[in-house]
N, C-alpha and C positions, 0 to 999 in steps of 0.2 A: 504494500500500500504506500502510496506516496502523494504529497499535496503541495498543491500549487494555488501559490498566492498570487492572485495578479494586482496591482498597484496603477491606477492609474495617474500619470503626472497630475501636480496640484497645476490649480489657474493658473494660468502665465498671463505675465504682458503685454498688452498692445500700444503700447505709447509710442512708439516707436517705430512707425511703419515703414521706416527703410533700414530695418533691421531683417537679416534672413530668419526665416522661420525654425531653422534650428536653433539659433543665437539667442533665441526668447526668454526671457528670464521669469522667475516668479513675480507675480504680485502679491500686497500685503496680504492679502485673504487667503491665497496661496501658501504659503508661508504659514500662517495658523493654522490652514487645514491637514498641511501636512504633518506640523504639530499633532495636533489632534487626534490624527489616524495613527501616529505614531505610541501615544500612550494607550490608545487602544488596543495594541497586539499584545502588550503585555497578558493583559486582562482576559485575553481568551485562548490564553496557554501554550499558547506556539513556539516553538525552539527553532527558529529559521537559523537554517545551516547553509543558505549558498543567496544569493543577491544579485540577481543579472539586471542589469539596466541600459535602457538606450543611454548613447552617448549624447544624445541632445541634452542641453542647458536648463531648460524646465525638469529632465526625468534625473539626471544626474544632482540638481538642487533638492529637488523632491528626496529621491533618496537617503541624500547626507542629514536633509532636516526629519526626516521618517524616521531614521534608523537609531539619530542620537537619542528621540522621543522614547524611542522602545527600548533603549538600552541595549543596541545588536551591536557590538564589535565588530562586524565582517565590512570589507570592503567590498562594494560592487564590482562586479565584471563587467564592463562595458563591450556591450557587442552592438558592433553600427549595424547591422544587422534586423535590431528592434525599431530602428527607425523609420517610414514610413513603411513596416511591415505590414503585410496580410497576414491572413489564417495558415499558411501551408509555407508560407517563412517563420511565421510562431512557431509551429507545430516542430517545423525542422530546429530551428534553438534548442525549445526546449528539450527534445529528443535526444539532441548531445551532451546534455547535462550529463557531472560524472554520477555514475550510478551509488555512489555511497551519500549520495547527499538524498534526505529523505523530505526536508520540508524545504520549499526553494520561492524567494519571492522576485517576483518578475514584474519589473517596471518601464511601463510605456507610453505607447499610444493609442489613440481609436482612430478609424476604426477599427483599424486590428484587434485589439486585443478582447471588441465582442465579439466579433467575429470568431474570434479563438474560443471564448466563455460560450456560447452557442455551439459550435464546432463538437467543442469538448463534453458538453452537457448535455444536449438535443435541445437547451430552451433559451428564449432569450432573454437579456437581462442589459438594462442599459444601466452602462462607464458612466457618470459625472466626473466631472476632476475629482481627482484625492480619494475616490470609491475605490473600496479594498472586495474585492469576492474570492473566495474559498473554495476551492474546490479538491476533492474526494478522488484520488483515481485508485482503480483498478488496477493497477499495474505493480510488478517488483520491479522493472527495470525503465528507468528513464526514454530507454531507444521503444520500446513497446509503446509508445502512447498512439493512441488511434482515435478518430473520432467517435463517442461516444462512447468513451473509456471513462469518461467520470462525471460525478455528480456534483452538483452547487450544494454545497453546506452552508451557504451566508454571502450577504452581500451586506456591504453598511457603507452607507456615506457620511460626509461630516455633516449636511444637514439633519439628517438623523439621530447623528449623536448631540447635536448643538440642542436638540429638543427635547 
């Protein structure tokens, strides 16, 4: 059994419009949310052992401020890869994860990464920024993941939590 957390980047922003879109930084809500979702993972017990993240500037800020929140030591992996990925480049990352890591949090972008949660689930579930979902797979080995290999355990956003 192995679970995959997907993370998606907190708000970014737009101030900036001749800024490239990878280059996009947080904004302050951003920034709190990712706080937010970060004290949150403590709280539902999770031992995250591996951290892949797109290399963009919103997913790799997300991360740093996620990860300090939760109290996770691990550095992300960045793999440019996750960046304006689909479903069947998700699929391929996350497939290559090394097989001794059991809990893995994967931070990106949309549409990919419903596409992935869909993919992965059979159902659909909409990303907000900063929205963390959970999911259950069937599998012992990282490379085995197939579509409708696992099930959504939880979705939460930070508006959810803020209420």
């Amino acid at each position: 059994m192995k679970t995959l957390l997907l993370l998606r980047h907190a708000k970014s922003s737009r101030d900036d419009p001749g800024l490239p879109d990878f280059d996009r930084p947080l904004n302050d809500r951003g920034k709190d949310d990712a706080k937010l979702m970060g004290r949150y993972l403590p709280e539902q017990k999770f031992v995250v052992d591996c951290v892949v993240s797109s290399p963009a500037k919103r997913a790799r800020r997300t991360a740093e401020i996620f990860l300090k929140a939760a109290d996770v030591s691990l550095d992300p992996i960045l793999d440019d890869r996750i960046y304006e990925a689909g479903r069947q480049q998700l699929l391929t990352v996350v497939s290559e994860i090394d097989p001794s890591h059991n809990v893995v949090l994967l931070i990106g972008h949309n549409p990919g990464f419903e596409d992935l949660l869909e993919s992965l689930t059979g159902q659909y579930a909409g990303l907000p920024t900063a929205a963390l979902a959970v999911i259950d797979l069937n599998i012992d080995q990282w490379r085995d993941l197939r579509p409708q290999s696992g099930k959504l355990r939880g979705l939460v956003t930070p508006k959810e939590l803020k209420n």
